[in-house]
mmCIF file of the C-alpha atoms, coordinates in Angstrom:
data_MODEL
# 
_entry.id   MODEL 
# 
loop_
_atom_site.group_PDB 
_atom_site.id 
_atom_site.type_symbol 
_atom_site.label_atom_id 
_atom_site.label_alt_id 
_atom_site.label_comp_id 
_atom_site.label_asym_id 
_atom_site.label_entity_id 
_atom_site.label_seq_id 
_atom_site.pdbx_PDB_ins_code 
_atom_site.Cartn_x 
_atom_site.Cartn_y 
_atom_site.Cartn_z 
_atom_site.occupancy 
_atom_site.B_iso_or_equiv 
_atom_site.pdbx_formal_charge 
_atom_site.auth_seq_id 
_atom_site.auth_comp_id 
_atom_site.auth_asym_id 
_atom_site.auth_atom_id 
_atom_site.pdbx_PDB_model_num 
ATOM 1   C CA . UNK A 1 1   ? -16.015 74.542  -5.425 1.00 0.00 ? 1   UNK A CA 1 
ATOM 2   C CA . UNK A 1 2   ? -12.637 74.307  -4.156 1.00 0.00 ? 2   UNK A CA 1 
ATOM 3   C CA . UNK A 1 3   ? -9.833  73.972  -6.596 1.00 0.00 ? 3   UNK A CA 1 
ATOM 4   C CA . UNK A 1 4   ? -8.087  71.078  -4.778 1.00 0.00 ? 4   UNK A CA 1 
ATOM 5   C CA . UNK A 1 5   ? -10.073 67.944  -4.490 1.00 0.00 ? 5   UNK A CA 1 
ATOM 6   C CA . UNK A 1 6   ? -9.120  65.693  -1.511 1.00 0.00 ? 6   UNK A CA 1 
ATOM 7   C CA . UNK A 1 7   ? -8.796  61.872  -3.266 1.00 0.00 ? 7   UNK A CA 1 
ATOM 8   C CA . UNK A 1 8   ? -10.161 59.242  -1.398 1.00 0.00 ? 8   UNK A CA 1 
ATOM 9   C CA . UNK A 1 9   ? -8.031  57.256  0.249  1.00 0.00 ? 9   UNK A CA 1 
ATOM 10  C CA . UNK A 1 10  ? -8.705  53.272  0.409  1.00 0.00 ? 10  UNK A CA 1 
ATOM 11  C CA . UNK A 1 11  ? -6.358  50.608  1.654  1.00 0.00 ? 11  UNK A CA 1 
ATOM 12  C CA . UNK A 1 12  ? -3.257  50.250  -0.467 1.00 0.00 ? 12  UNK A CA 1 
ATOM 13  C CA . UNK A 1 13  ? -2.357  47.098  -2.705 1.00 0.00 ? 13  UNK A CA 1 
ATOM 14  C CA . UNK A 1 14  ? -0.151  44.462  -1.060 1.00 0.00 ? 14  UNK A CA 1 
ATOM 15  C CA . UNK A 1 15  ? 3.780   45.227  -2.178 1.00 0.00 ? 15  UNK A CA 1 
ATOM 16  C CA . UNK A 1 16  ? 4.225   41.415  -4.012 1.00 0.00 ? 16  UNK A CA 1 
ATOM 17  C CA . UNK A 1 17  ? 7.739   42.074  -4.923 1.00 0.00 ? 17  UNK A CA 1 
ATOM 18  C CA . UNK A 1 18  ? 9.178   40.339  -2.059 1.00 0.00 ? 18  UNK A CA 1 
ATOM 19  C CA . UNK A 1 19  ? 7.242   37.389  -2.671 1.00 0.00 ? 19  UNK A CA 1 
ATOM 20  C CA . UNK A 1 20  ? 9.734   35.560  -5.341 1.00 0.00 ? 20  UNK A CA 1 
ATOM 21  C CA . UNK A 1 21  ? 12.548  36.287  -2.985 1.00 0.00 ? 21  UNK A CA 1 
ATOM 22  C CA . UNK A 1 22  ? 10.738  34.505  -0.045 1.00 0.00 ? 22  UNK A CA 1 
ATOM 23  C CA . UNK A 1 23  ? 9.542   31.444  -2.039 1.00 0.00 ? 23  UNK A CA 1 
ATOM 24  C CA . UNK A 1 24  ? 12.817  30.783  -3.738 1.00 0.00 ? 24  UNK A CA 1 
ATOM 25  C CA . UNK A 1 25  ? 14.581  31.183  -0.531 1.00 0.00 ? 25  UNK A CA 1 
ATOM 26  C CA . UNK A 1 26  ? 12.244  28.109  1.224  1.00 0.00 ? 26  UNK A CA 1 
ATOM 27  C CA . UNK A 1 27  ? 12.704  26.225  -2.050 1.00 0.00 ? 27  UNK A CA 1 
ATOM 28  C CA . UNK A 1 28  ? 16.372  26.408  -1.440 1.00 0.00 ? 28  UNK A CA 1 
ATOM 29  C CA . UNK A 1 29  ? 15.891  25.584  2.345  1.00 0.00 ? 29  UNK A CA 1 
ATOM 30  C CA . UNK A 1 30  ? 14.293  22.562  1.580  1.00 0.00 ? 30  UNK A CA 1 
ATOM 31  C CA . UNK A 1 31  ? 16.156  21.309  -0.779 1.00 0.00 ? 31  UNK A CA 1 
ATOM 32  C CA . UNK A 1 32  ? 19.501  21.504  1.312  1.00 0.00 ? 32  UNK A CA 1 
ATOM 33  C CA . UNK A 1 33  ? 17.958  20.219  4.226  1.00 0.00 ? 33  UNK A CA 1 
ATOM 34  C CA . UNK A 1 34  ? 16.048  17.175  3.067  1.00 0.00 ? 34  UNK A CA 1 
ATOM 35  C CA . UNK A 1 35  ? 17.684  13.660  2.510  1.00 0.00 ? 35  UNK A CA 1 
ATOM 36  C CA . UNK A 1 36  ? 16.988  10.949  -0.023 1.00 0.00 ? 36  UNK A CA 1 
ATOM 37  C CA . UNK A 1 37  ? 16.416  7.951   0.661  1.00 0.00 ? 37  UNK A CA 1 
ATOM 38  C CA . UNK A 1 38  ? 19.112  5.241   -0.306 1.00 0.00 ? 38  UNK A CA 1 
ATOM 39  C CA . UNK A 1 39  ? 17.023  1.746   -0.842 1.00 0.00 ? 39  UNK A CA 1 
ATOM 40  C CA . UNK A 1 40  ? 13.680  1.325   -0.861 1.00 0.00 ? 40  UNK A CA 1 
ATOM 41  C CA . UNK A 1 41  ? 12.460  -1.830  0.886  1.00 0.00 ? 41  UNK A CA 1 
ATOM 42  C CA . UNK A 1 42  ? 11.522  -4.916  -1.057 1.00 0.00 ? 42  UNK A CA 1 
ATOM 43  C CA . UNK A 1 43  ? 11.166  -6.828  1.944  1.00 0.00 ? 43  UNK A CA 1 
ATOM 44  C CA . UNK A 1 44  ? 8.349   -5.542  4.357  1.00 0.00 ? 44  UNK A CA 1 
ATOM 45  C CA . UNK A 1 45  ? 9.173   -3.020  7.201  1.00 0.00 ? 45  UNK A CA 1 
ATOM 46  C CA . UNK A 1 46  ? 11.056  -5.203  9.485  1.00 0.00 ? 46  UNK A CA 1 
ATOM 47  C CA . UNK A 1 47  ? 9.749   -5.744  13.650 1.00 0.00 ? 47  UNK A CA 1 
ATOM 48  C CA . UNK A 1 48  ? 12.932  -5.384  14.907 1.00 0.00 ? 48  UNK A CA 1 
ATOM 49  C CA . UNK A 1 49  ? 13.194  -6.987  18.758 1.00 0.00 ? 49  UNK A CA 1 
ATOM 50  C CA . UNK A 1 50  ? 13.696  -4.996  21.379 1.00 0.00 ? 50  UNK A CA 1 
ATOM 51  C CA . UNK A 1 51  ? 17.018  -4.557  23.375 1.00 0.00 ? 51  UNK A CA 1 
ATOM 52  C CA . UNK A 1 52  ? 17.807  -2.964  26.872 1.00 0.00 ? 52  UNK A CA 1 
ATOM 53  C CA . UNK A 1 53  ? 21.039  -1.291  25.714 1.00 0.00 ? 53  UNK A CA 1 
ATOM 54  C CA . UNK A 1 54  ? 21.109  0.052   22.705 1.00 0.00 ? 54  UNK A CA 1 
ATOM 55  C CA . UNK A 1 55  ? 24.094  2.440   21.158 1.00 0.00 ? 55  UNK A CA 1 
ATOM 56  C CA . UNK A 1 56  ? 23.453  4.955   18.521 1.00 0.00 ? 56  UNK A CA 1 
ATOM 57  C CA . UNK A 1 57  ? 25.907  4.635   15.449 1.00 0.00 ? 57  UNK A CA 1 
ATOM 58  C CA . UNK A 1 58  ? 27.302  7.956   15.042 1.00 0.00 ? 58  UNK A CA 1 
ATOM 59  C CA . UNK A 1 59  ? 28.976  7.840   11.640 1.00 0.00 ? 59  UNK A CA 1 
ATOM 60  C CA . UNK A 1 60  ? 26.224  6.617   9.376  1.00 0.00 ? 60  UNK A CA 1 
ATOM 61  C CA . UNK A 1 61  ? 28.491  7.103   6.033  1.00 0.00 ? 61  UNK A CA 1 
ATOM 62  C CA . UNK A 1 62  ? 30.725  4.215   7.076  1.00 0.00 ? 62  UNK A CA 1 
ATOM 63  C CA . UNK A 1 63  ? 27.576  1.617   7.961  1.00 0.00 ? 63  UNK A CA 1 
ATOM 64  C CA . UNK A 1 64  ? 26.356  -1.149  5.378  1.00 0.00 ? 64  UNK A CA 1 
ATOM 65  C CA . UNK A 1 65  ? 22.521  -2.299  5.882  1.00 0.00 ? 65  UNK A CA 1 
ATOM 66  C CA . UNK A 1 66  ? 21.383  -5.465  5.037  1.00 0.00 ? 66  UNK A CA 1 
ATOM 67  C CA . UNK A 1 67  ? 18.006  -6.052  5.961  1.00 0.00 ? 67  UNK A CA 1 
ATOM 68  C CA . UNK A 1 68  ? 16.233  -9.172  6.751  1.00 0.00 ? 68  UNK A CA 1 
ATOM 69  C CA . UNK A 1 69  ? 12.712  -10.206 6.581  1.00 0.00 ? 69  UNK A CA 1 
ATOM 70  C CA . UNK A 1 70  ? 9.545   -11.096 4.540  1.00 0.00 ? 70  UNK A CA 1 
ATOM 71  C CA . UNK A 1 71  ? 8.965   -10.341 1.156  1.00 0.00 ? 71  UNK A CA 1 
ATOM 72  C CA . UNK A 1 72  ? 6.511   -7.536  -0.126 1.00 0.00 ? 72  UNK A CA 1 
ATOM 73  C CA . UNK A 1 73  ? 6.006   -9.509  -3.118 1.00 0.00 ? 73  UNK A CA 1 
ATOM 74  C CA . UNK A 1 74  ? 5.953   -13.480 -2.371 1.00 0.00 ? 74  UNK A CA 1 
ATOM 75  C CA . UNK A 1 75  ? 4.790   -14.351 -6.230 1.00 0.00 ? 75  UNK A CA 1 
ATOM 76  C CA . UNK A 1 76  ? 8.370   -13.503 -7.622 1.00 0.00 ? 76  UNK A CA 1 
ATOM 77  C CA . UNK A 1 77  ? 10.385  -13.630 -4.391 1.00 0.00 ? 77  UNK A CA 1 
ATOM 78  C CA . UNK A 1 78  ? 9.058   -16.585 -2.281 1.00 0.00 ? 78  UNK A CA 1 
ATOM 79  C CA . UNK A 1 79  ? 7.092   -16.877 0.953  1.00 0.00 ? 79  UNK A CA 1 
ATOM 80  C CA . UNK A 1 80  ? 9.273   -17.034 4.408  1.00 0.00 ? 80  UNK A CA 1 
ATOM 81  C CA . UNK A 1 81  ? 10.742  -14.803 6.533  1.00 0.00 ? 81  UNK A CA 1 
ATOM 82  C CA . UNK A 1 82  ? 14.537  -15.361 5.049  1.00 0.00 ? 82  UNK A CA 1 
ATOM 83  C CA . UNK A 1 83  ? 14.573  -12.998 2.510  1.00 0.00 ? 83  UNK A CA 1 
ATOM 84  C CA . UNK A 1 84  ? 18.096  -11.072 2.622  1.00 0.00 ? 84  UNK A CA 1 
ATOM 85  C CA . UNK A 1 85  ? 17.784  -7.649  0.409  1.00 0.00 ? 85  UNK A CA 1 
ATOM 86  C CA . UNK A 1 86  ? 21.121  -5.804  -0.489 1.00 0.00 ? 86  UNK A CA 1 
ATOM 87  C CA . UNK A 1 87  ? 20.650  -2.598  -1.626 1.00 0.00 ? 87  UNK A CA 1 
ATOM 88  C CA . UNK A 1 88  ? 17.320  -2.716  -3.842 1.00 0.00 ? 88  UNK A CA 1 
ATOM 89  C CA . UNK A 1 89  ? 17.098  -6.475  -4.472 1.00 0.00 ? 89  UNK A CA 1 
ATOM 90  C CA . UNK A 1 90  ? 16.612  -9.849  -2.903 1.00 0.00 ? 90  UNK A CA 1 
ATOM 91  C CA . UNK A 1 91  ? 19.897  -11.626 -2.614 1.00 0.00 ? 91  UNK A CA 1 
ATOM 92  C CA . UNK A 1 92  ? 21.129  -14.756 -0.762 1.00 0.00 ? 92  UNK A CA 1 
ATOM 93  C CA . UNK A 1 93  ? 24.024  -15.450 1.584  1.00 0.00 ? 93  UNK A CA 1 
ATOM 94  C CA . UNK A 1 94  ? 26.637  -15.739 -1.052 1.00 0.00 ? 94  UNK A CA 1 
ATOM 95  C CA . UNK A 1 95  ? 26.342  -12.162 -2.096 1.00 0.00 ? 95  UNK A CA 1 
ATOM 96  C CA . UNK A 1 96  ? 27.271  -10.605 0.622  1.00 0.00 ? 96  UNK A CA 1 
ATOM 97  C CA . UNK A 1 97  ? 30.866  -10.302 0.342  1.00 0.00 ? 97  UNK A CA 1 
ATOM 98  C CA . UNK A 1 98  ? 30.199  -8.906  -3.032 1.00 0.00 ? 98  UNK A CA 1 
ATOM 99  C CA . UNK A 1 99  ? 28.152  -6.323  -1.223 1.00 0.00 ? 99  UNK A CA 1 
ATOM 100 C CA . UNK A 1 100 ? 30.902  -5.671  1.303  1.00 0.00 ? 100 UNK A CA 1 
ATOM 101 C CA . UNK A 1 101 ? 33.484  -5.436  -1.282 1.00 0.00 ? 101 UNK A CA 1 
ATOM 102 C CA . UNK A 1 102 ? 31.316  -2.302  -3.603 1.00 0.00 ? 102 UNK A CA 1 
ATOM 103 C CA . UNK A 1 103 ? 30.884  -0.849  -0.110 1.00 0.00 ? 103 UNK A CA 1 
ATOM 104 C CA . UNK A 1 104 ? 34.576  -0.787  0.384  1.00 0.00 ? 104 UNK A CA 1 
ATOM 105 C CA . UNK A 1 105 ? 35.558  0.461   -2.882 1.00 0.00 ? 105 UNK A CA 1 
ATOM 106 C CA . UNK A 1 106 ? 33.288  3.694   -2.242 1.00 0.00 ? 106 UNK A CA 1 
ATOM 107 C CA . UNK A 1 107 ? 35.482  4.549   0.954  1.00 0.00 ? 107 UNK A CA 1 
ATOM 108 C CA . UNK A 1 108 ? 39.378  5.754   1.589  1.00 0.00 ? 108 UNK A CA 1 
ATOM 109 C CA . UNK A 1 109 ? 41.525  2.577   2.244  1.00 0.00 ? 109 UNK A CA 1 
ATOM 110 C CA . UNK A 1 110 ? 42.338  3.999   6.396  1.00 0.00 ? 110 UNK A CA 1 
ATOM 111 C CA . UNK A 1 111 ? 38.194  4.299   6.680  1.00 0.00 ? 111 UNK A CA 1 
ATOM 112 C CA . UNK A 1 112 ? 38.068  0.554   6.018  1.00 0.00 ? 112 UNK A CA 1 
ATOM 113 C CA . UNK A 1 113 ? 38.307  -0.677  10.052 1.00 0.00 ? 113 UNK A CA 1 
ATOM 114 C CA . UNK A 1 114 ? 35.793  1.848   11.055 1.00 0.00 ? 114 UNK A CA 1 
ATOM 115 C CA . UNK A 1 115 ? 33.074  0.371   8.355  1.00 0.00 ? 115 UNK A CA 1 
ATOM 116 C CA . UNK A 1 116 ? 30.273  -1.467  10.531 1.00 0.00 ? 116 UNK A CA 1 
ATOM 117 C CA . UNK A 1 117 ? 27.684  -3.978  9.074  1.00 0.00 ? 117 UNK A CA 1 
ATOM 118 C CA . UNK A 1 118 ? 24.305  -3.341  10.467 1.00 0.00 ? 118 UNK A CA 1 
ATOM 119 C CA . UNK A 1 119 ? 21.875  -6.375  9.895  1.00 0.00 ? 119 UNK A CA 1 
ATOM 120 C CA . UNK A 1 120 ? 17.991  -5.424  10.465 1.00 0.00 ? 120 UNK A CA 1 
ATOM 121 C CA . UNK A 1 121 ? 16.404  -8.675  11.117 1.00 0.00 ? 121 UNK A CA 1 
ATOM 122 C CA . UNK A 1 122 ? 12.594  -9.101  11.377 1.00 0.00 ? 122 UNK A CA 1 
ATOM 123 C CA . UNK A 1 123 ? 12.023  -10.493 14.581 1.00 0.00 ? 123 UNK A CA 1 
ATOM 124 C CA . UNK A 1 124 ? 10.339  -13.937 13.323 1.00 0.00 ? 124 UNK A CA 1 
ATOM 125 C CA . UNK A 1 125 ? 13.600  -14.739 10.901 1.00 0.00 ? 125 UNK A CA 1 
ATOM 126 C CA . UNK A 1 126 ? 15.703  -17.589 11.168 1.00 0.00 ? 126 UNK A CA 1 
ATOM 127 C CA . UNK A 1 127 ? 18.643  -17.706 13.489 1.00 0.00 ? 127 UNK A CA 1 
ATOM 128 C CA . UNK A 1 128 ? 20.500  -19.702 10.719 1.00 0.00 ? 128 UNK A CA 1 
ATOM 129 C CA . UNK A 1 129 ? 19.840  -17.186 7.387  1.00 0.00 ? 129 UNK A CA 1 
ATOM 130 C CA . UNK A 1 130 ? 21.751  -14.878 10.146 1.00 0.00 ? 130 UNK A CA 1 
ATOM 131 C CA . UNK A 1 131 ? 24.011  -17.268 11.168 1.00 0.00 ? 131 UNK A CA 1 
ATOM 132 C CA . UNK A 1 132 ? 25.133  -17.307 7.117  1.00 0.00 ? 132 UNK A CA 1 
ATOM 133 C CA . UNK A 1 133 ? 25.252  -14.018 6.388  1.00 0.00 ? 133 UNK A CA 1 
ATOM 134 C CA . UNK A 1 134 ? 27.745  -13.741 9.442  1.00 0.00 ? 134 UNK A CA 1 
ATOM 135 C CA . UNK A 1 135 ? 29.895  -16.385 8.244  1.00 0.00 ? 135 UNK A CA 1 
ATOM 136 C CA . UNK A 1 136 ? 30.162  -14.360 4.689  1.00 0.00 ? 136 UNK A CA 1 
ATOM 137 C CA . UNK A 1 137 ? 30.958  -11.503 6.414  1.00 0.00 ? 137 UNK A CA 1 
ATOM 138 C CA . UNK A 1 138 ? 33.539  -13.301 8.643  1.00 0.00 ? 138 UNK A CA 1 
ATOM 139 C CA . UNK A 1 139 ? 35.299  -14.658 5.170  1.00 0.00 ? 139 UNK A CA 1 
ATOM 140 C CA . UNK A 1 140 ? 35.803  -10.825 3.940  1.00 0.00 ? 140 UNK A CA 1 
ATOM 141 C CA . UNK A 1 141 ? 36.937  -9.717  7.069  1.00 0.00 ? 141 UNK A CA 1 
ATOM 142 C CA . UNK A 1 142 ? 34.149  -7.339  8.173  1.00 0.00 ? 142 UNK A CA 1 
ATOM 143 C CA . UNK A 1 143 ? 34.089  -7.858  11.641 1.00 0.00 ? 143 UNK A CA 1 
ATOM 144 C CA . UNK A 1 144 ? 32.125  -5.053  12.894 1.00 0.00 ? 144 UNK A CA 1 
ATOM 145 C CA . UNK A 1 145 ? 28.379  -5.914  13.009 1.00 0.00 ? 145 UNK A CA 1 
ATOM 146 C CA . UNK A 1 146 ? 25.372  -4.264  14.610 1.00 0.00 ? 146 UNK A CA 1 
ATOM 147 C CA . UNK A 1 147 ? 22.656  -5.470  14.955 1.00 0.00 ? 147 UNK A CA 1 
ATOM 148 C CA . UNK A 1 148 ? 19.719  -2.866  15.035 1.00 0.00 ? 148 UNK A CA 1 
ATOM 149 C CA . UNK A 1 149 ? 16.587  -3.220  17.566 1.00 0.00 ? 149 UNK A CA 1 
ATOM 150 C CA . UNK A 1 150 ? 14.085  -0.764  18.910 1.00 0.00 ? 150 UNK A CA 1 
ATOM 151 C CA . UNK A 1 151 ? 13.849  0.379   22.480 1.00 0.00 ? 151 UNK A CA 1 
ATOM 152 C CA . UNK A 1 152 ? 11.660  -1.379  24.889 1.00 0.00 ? 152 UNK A CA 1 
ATOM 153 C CA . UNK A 1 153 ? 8.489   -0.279  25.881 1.00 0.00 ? 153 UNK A CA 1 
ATOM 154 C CA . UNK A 1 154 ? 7.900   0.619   29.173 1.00 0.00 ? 154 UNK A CA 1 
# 
């Protein structure tokens, strides 16, 4: 018998150590790149129309969305396609400039002209309930509407 044994060699055991490191460091990844969302929809998705030129808004800080459509819940909020939600409720016409005005407070005074109003309107809603909400924002001076649409298909 010899006096030095040769040991069997097998596969070595993974080298974990790294692993925390790695998992933190997509934790933190993900978390810096994802966004919240600001409102969640009361009213359903809205079918916006289509449009043959459309223009991205580049500053999305400075834009105010009021949405337009039918109601996800028609027991408490009506049936019809008129439904106006600000932020995470169902409003009417006369609440807009209330809207505008928390909107403004939130932003420097000399940011104030470049603040656009972007109304997504379901395509089968009323000319008039956007007709109003125009007029409301004409009476607080926001002047600067968009009105969102989807490309056409071709």
């Amino acid at each position: 018998m010899s006096k030095f044994r040769k040991k069997k060699k097998g596969i070595p055991a993974v080298n974990t150590a790294a692993l925390p490191d790695i998992v933190f460091m997509l934790l933190f990844f993900f978390m810096v790149t994802t966004t919240m969302r600001e409102t969640n929809l009361v009213i359903e998705n809205p079918r916006l129309p289509s449009a043959t030129e459309i223009k991205k808004l580049e500053d999305k800080s400075l834009v105010s969305t009021i949405y337009v459509g039918k109601s996800k819940d028609p027991n408490r909020d009506g049936v019809g396609y008129n439904k106006i939600q600000l932020n995470d409720k169902i409003s009417t016409a006369e609440q807009v400039p209330a809207f505008i005005f928390s909107k403004r407070d939130k932003l420097a005074e000399a940011m104030h002209p470049f603040m656009t109003t972007s109304i997504k309107a379901d395509k089968e809603s009323n000319v008039g309930t956007i007709i109003d909400i125009r007029l409301k924002l004409r009476d607080v001076n926001a002047l600067k509407i968009n009105y969102s649409s989807t490309a056409p298909a071709n």
